[in-house]
MARGU-19445 format. One record per residue (C-alpha): residue in three letters; chain; residue number from 1; x, y, z. Coordinates in Angstrom, 1 decimal, decimal comma. Example, Ala and Ser with C-alpha at 12.3 -4.5 7.8 and 13.67 -1.06 7.14 Angstrom:
# residues 2
[rec "ALA"; "A"; 1; [12,3; -4,5; 7,8]]
[rec "SER"; "A"; 2; [13,7; -1,1; 7,1]]
END
This chain:
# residues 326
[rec "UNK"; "A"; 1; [0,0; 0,0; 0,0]]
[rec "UNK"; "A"; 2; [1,5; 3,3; -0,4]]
[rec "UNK"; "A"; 3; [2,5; 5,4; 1,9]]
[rec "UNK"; "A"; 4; [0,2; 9,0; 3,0]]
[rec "UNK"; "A"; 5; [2,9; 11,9; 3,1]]
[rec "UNK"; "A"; 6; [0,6; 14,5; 2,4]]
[rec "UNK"; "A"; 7; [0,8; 17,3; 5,1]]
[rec "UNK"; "A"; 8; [-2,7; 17,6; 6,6]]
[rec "UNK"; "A"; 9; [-3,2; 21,1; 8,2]]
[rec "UNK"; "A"; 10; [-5,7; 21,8; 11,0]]
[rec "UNK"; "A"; 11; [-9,1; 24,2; 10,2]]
[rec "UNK"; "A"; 12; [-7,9; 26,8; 13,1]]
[rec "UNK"; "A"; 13; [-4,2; 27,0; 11,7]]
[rec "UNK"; "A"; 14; [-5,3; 27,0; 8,0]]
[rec "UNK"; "A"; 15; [-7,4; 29,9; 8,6]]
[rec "UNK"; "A"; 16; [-5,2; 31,6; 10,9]]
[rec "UNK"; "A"; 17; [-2,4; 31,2; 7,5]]
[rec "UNK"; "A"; 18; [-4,7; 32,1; 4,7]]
[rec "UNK"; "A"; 19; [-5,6; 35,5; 7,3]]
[rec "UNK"; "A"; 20; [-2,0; 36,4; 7,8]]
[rec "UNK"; "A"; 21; [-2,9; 35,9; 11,4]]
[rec "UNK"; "A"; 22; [0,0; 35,0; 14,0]]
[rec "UNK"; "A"; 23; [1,0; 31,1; 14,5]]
[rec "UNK"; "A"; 24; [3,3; 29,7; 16,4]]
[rec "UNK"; "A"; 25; [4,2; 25,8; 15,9]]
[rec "UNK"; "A"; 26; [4,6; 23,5; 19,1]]
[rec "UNK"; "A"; 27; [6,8; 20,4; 18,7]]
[rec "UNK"; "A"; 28; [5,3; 16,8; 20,3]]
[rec "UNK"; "A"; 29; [8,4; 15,2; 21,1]]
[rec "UNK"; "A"; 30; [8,2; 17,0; 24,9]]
[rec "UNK"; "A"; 31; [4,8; 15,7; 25,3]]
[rec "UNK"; "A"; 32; [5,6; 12,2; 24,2]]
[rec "UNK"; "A"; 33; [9,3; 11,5; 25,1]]
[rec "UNK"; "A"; 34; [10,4; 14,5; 27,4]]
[rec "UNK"; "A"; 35; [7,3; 15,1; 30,1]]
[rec "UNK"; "A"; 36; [5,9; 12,1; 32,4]]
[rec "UNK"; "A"; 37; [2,4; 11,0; 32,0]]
[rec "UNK"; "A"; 38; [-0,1; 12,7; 32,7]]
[rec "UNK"; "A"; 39; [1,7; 16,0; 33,2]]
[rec "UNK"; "A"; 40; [3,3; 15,9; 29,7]]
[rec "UNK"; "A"; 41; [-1,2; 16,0; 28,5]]
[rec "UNK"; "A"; 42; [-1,7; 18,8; 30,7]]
[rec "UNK"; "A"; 43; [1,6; 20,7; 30,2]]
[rec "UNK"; "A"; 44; [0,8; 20,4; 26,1]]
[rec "UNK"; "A"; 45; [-3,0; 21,7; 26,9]]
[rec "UNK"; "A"; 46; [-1,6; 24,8; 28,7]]
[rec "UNK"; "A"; 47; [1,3; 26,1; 25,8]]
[rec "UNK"; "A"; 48; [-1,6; 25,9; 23,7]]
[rec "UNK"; "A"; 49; [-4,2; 28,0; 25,5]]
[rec "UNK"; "A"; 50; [-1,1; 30,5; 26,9]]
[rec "UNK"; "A"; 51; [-0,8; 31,0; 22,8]]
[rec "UNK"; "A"; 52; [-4,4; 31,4; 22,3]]
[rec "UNK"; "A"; 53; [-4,6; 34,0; 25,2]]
[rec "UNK"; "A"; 54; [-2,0; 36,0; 23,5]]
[rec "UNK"; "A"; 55; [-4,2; 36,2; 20,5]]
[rec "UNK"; "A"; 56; [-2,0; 33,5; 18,6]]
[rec "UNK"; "A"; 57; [-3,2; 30,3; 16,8]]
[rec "UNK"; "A"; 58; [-0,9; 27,0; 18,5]]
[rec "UNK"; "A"; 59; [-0,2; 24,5; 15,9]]
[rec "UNK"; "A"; 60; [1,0; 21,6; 17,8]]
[rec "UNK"; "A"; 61; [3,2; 18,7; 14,9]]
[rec "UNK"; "A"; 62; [2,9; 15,5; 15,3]]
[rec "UNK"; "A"; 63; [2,6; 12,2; 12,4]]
[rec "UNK"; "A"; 64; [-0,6; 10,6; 13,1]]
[rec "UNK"; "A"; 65; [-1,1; 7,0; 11,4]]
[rec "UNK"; "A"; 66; [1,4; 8,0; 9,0]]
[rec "UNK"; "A"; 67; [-0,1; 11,6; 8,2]]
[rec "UNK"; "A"; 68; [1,9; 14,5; 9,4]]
[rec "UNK"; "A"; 69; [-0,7; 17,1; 11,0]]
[rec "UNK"; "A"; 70; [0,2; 20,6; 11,9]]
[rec "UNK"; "A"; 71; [-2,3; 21,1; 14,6]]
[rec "UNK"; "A"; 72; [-3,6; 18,8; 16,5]]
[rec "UNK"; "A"; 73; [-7,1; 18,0; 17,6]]
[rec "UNK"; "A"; 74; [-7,5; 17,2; 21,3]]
[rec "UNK"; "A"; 75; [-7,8; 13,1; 20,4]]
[rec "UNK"; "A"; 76; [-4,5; 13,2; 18,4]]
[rec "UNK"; "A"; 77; [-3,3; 15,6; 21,3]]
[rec "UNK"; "A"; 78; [-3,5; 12,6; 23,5]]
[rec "UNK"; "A"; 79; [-2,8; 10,1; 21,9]]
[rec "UNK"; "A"; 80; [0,5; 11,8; 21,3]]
[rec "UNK"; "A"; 81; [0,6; 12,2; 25,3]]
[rec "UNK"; "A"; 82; [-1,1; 8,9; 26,1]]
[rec "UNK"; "A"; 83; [0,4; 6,5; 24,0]]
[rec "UNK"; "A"; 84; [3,6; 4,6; 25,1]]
[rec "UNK"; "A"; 85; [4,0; 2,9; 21,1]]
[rec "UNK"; "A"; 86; [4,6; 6,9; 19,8]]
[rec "UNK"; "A"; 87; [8,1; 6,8; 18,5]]
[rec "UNK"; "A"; 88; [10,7; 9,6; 17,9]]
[rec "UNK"; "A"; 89; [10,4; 11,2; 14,4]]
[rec "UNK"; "A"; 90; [13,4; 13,2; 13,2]]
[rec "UNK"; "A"; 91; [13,2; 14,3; 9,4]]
[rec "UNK"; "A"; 92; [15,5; 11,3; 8,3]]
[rec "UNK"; "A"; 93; [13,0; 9,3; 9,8]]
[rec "UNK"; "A"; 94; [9,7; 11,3; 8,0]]
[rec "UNK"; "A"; 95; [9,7; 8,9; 4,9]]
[rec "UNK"; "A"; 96; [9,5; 5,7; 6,4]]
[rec "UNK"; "A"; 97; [6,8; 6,8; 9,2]]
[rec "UNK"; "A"; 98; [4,7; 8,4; 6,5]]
[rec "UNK"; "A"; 99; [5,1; 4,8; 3,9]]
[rec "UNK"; "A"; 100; [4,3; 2,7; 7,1]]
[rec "UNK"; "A"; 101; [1,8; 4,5; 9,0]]
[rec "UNK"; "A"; 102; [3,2; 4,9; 11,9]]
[rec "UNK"; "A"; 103; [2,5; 7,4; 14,6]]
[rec "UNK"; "A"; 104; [5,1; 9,8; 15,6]]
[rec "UNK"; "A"; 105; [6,2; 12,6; 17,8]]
[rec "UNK"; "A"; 106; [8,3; 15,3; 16,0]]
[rec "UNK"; "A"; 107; [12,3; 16,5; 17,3]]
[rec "UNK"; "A"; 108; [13,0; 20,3; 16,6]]
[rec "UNK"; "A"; 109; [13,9; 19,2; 13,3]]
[rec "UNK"; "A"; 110; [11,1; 17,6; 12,1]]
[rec "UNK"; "A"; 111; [8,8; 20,0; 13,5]]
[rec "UNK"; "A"; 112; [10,8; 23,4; 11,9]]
[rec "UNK"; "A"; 113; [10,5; 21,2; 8,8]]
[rec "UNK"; "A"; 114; [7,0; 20,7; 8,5]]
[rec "UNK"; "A"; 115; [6,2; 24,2; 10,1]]
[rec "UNK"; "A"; 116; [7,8; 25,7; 7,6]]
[rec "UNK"; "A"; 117; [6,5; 23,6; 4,7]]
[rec "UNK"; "A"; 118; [3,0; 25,3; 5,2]]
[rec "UNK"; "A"; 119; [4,2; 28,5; 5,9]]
[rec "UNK"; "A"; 120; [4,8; 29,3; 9,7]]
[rec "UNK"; "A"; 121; [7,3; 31,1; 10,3]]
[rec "UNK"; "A"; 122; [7,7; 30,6; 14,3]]
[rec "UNK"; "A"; 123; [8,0; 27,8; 16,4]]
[rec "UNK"; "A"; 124; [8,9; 27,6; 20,2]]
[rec "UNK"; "A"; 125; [10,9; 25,0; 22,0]]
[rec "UNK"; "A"; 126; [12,6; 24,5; 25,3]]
[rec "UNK"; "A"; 127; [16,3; 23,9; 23,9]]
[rec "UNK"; "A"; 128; [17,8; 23,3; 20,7]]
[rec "UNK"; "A"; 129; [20,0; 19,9; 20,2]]
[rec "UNK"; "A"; 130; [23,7; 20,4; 19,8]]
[rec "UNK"; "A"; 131; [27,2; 19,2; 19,5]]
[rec "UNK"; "A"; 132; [27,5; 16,5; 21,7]]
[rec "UNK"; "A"; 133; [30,3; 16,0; 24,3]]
[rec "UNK"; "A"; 134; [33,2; 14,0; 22,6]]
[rec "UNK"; "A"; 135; [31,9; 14,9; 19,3]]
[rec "UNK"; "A"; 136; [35,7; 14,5; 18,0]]
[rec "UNK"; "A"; 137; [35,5; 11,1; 18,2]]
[rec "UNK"; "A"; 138; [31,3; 10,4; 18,0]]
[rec "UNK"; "A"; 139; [30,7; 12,7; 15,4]]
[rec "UNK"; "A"; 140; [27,5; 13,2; 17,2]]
[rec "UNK"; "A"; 141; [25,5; 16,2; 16,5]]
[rec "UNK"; "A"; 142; [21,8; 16,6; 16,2]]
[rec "UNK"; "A"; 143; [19,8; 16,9; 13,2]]
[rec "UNK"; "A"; 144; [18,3; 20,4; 14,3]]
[rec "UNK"; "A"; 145; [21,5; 21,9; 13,3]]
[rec "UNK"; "A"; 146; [21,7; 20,9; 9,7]]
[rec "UNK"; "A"; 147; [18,0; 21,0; 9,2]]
[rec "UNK"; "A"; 148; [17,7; 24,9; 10,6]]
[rec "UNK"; "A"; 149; [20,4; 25,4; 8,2]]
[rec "UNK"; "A"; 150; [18,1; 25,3; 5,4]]
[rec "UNK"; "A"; 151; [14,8; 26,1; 7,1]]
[rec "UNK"; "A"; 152; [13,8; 29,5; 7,2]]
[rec "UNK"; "A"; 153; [11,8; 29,4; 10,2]]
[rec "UNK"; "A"; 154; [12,9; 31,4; 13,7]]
[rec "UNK"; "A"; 155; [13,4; 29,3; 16,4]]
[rec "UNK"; "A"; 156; [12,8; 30,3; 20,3]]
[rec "UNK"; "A"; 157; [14,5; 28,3; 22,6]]
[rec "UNK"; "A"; 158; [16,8; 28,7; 25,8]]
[rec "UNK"; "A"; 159; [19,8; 28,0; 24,2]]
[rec "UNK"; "A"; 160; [21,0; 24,6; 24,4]]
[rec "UNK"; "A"; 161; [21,3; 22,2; 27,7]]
[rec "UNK"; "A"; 162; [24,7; 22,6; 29,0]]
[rec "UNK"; "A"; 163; [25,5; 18,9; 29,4]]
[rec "UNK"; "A"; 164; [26,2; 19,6; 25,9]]
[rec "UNK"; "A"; 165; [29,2; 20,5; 23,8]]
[rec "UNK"; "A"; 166; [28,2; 24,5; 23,9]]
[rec "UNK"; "A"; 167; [31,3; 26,0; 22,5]]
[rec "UNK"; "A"; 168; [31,5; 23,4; 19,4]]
[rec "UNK"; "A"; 169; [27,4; 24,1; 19,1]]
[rec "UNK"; "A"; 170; [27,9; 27,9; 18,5]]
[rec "UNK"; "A"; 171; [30,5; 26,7; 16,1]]
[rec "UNK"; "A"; 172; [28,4; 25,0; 14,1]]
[rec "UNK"; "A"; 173; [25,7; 27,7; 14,1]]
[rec "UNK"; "A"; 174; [28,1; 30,1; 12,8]]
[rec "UNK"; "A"; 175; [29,4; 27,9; 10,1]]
[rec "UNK"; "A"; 176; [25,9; 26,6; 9,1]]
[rec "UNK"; "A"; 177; [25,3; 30,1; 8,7]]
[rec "UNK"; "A"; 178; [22,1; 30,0; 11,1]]
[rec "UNK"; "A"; 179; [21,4; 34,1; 12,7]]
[rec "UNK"; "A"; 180; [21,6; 33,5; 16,8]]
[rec "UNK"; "A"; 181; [20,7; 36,1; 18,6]]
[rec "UNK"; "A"; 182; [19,8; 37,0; 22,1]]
[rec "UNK"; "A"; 183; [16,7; 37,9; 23,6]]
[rec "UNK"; "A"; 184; [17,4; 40,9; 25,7]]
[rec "UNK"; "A"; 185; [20,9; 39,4; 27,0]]
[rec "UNK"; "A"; 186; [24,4; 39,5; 25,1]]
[rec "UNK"; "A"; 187; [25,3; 36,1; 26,5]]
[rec "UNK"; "A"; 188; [24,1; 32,7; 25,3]]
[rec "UNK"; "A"; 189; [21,7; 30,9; 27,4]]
[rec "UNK"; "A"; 190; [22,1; 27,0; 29,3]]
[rec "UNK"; "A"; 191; [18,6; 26,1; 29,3]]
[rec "UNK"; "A"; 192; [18,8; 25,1; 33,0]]
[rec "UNK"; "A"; 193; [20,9; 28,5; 33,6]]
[rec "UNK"; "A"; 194; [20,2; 31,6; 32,3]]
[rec "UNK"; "A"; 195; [24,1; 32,3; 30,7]]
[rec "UNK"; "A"; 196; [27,1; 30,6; 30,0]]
[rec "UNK"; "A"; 197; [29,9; 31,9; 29,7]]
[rec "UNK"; "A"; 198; [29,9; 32,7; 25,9]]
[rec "UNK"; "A"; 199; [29,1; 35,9; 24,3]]
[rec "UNK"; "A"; 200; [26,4; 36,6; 21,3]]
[rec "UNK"; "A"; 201; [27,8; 39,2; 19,1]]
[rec "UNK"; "A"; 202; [24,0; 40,2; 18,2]]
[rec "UNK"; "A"; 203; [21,0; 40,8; 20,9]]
[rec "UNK"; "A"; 204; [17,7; 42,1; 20,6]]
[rec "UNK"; "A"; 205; [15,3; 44,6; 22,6]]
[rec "UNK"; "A"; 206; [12,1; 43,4; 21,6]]
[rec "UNK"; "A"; 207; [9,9; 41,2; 19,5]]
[rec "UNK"; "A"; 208; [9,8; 44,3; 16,6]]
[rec "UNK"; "A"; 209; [13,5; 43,7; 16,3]]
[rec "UNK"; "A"; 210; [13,4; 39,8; 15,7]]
[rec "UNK"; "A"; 211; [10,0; 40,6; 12,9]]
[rec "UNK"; "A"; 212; [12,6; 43,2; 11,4]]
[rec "UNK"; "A"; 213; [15,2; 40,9; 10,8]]
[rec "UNK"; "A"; 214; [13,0; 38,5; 9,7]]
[rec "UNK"; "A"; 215; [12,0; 40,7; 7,1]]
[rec "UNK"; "A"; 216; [15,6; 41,3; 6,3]]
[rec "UNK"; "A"; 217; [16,3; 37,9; 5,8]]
[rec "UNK"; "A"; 218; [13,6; 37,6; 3,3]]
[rec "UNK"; "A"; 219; [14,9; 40,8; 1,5]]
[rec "UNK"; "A"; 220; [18,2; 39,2; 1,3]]
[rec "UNK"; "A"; 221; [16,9; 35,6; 0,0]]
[rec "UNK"; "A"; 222; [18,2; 33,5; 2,9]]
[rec "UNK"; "A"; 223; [16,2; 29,9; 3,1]]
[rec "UNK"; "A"; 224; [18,6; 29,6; 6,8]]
[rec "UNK"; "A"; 225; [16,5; 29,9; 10,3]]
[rec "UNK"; "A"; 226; [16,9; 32,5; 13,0]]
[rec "UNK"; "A"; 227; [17,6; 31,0; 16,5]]
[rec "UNK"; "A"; 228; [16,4; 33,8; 19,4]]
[rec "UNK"; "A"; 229; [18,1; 32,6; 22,2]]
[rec "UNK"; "A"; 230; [15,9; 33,5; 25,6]]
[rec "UNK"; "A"; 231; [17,2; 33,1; 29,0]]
[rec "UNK"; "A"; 232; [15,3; 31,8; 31,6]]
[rec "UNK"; "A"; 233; [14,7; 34,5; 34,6]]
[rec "UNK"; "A"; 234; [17,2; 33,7; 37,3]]
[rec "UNK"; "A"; 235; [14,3; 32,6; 39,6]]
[rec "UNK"; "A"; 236; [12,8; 29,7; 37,6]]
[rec "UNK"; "A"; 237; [16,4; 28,5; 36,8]]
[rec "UNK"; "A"; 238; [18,1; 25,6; 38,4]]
[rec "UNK"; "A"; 239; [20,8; 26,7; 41,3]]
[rec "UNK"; "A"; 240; [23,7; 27,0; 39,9]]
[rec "UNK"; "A"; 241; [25,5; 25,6; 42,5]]
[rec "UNK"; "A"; 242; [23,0; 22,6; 42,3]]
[rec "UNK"; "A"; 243; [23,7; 22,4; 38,5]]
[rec "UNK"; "A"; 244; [27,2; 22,4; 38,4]]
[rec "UNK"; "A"; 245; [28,2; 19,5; 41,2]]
[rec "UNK"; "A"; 246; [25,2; 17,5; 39,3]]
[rec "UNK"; "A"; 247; [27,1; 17,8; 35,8]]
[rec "UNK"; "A"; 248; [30,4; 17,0; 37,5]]
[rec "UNK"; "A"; 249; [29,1; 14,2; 39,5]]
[rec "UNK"; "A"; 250; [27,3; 12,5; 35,9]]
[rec "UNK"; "A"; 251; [30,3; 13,4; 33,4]]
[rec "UNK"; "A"; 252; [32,4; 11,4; 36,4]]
[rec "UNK"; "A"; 253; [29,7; 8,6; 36,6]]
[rec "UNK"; "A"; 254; [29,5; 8,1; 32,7]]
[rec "UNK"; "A"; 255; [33,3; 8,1; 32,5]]
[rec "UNK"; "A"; 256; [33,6; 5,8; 35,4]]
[rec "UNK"; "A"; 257; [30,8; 3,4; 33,7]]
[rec "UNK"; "A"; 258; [32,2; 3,7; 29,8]]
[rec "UNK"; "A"; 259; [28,9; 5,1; 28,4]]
[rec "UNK"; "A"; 260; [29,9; 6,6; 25,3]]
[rec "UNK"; "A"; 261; [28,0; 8,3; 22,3]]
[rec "UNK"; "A"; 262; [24,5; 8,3; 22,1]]
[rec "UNK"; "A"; 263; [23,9; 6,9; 25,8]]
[rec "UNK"; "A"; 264; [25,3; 9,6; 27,2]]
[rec "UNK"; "A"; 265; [22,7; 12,6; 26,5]]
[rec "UNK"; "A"; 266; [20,1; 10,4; 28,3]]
[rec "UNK"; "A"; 267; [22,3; 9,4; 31,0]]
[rec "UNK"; "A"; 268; [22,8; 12,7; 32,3]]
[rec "UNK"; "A"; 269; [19,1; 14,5; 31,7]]
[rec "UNK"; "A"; 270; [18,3; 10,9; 33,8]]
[rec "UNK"; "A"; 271; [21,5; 11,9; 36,4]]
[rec "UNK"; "A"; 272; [19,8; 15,3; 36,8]]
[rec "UNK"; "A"; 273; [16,3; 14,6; 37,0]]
[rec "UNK"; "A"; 274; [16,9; 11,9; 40,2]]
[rec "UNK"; "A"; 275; [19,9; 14,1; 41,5]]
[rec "UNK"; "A"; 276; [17,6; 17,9; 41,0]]
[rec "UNK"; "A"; 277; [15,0; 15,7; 43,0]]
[rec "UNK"; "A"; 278; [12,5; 16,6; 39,6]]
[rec "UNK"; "A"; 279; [13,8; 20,1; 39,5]]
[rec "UNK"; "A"; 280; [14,9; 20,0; 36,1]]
[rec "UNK"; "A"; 281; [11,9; 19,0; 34,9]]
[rec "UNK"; "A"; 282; [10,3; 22,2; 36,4]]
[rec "UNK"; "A"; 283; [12,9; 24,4; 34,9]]
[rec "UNK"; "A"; 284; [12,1; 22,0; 31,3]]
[rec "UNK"; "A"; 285; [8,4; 23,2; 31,4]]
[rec "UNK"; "A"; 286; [9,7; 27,2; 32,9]]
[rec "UNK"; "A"; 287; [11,7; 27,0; 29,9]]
[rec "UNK"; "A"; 288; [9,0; 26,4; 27,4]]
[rec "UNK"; "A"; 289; [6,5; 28,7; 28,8]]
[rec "UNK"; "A"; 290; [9,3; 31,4; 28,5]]
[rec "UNK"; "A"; 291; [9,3; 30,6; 25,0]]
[rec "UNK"; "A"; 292; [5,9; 30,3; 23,9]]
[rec "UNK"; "A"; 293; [5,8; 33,8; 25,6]]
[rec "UNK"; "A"; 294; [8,2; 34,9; 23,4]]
[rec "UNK"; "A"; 295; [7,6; 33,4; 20,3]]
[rec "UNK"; "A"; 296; [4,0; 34,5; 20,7]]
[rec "UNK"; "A"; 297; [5,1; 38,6; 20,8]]
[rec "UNK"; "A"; 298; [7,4; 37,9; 17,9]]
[rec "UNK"; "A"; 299; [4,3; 36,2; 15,8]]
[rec "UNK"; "A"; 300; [2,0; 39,2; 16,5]]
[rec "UNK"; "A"; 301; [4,7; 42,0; 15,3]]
[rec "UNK"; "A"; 302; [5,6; 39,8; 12,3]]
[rec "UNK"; "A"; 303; [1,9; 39,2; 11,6]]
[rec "UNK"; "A"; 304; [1,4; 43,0; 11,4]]
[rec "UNK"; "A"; 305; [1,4; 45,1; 8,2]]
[rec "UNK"; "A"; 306; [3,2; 47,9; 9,0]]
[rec "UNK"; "A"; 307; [5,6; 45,9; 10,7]]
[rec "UNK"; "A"; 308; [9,5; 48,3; 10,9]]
[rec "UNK"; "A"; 309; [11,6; 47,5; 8,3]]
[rec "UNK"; "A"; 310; [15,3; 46,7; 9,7]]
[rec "UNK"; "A"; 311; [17,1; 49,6; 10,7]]
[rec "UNK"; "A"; 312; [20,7; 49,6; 11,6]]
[rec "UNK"; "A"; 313; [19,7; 52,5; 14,1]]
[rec "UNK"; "A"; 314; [17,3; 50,2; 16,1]]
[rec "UNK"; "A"; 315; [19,4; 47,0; 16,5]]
[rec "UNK"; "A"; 316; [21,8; 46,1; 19,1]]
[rec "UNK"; "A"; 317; [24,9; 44,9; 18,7]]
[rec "UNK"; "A"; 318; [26,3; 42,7; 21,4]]
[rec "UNK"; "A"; 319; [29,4; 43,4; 23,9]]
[rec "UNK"; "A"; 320; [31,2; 41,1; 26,3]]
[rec "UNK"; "A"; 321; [29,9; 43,8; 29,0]]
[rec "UNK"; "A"; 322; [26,5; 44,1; 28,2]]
[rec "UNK"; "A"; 323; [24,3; 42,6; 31,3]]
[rec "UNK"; "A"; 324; [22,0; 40,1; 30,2]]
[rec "UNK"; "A"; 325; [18,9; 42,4; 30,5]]
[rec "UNK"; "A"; 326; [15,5; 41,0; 32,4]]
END
């Protein structure tokens, strides 16, 4: 039998598109893979009426019996949460979901992919995937790199989770020519900590800024994504103290045991969910909120008509003493 591929688009988001009405797309593979049941139902009904009361129309991706949907209704909804048989869908893995009918929850790649393949043009997340420690040797990177490399889509997230290669990650953004900048701070965000210790030579004020370089982008014909890097506030972040004896403690533990390559991402988000006592699951779900707050403000400036065009005058460039801003 073949296979369905085509992309089937939800009433509310297909009107919201053909209106030029603000969207923001919502990935599933937190509800499915990174949330425990039941809060990963209830945490994926909340980012999508925090979108709605911000006047923005959620579109929640997910591949349904082989069928990849850009909004969900609330049965797919939770069957995405509910089901223990939904698998992982990166975009390598697209094709064969959609010729076998399988059901799916999509990465960051997969979901900027099919966002951006009806035409949204903003998606929130809670952190991108990176270079991985020991990458040298691995060669393990995630997809979301390559894939925002030609998706032009932007992309709200808190950085990257800093049991990750962060210095190599930036790297690779900068080399895969994908726009990072930060979100009212100069300095690039840790997910569970609101900075690292690495500078963003760009930063923005405000959500006009990131519609105005999106426009700019256009202009200039780039098909790349724009990553707006948003720190959590200090408050809903994980102690630092906390964070950095837990890293230390797992990168010994994972040396000590010989995981290597692809086990050892999920050996330490498992090392700091036990050792945070469940706090960095709380700081996960912070994170998202944060960015669905974000993304939201960005999708109503770009979804207005007289939206500024870029100005030199009105963007910020970023300096190792710039404070990152609240």
């Amino acid at each position: 039998m073949a296979g369905r591929s085509n992309i089937v688009v939800s009433e509310p988001v297909r009107d919201a598109l053909a209106a030029g009405a603000p969207v923001v797309a919502l990935e599933s593979t937190l509800i499915a893979h990174g949330l425990p049941r039941p809060r990963n139902r209830e945490v994926a009904l909340e980012l999508e009426e925090q979108a709605r009361e911000r006047g923005v129309t959620p579109a929640t991706i997910a591949v349904i019996d082989g069928v990849p949907r850009v909004g969900l209704d609330e049965p797919d909804l939770r069957r995405i949460a509910d089901d223990a048989n939904v698998v992982k869908l990166s975009v390598r893995d697209l094709p064969v979901a959609c010729a076998t009918g399988w059901t799916g929850a999509t990465t960051v790649a997969a979901t900027a992919l099919l966002a951006a393949r009806v035409g949204i043009r903003l998606f929130a997340t809670g952190g991108l995937g990176g270079v991985h420690r020991g990458a040298g040797d691995s060669f393990d990177e995630s997809a979301d790199l390559v894939t925002l490399s030609t998706t032009p889509i932007t992309v709200v997230s808190a950085g990257v989770k800093s049991i990750l290669d962060i210095a190599a990650t930036l790297e690779r953004l900068e080399t895969l020519g994908i726009t990072v900048v930060g979100y009212r701070t100069s300095t690039f965000p840790g997910f569970y900590l609101p900075r690292t210790t690495y500078d963003l030579d760009w930063r923005v004020s405000d959500a006009g800024q990131v519609a105005a370089a999106m426009t700019a982008a256009d202009t200039l014909g780039l098909t790349s994504a724009i990553v707006v890097a948003n720190p959590l506030p200090a408050d809903q972040a994980l102690d630092p103290a906390l964070h950095d004896r837990v890293l230390a403690d797992a990168l010994a533990w994972a040396e000590e045991r010989g995981i290597r390559g692809k086990a050892v991402t999920p050996f330490l988000l498992e090392t700091f969910h036990r050792e945070t006592g469940g706090a960095s699951l709380t700081v996960n779900i912070n994170a998202v909120r944060n960015n669905v707050a974000v993304a939201a403000e960005i999708a109503l400036a770009w979804a207005t008509p007289d939206r500024a065009t870029p100005d030199r005058a009105t963007s910020d460039r970023a300096t190792p003493d710039q404070a990152p801003q609240p």
